[in-house]
Phi, psi and omega in degrees: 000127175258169175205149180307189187062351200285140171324319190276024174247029190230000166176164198268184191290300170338318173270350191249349176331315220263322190244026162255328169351302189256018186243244170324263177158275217254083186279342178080048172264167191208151167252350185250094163329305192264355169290313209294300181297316151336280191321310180292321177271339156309314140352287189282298143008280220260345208245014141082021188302294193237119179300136171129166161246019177292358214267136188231162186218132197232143166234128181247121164261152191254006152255349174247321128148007193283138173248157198217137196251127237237295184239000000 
């Protein structure tokens, strides 16, 4: 589940280099709320992460509280 508002939709990898450099490396930002999520549940999906066919991709807005089921 991803949610509206998140930090990692407020600037790229690119932009976070110069002072991530020594630190993680990679935050794994975005810009498509609902690609991210897609994207992420195909991940889990194809690379054999989670078995089954239960696996769903959810978006939560932290300002209406409402949640929308994406995949």
């Amino acid at each position: 589940m991803k949610h509206t508002d998140c930090g990692m939709t407020t600037f790229t990898n690119e932009d976070l280099a110069e002072e991530a450099r020594k630190a993680v490396g990679d935050f794994l930002t975005f810009r498509d709320l609902t690609k991210a999520v897609e994207d992420d549940v195909a991940f889990l999906k194809e690379g054999g992460v989670v078995k089954g066919e239960g696996v769903s991709g959810w978006i939560y807005d932290v300002k209406s509280g409402k949640v929308e089921r994406v995949v």
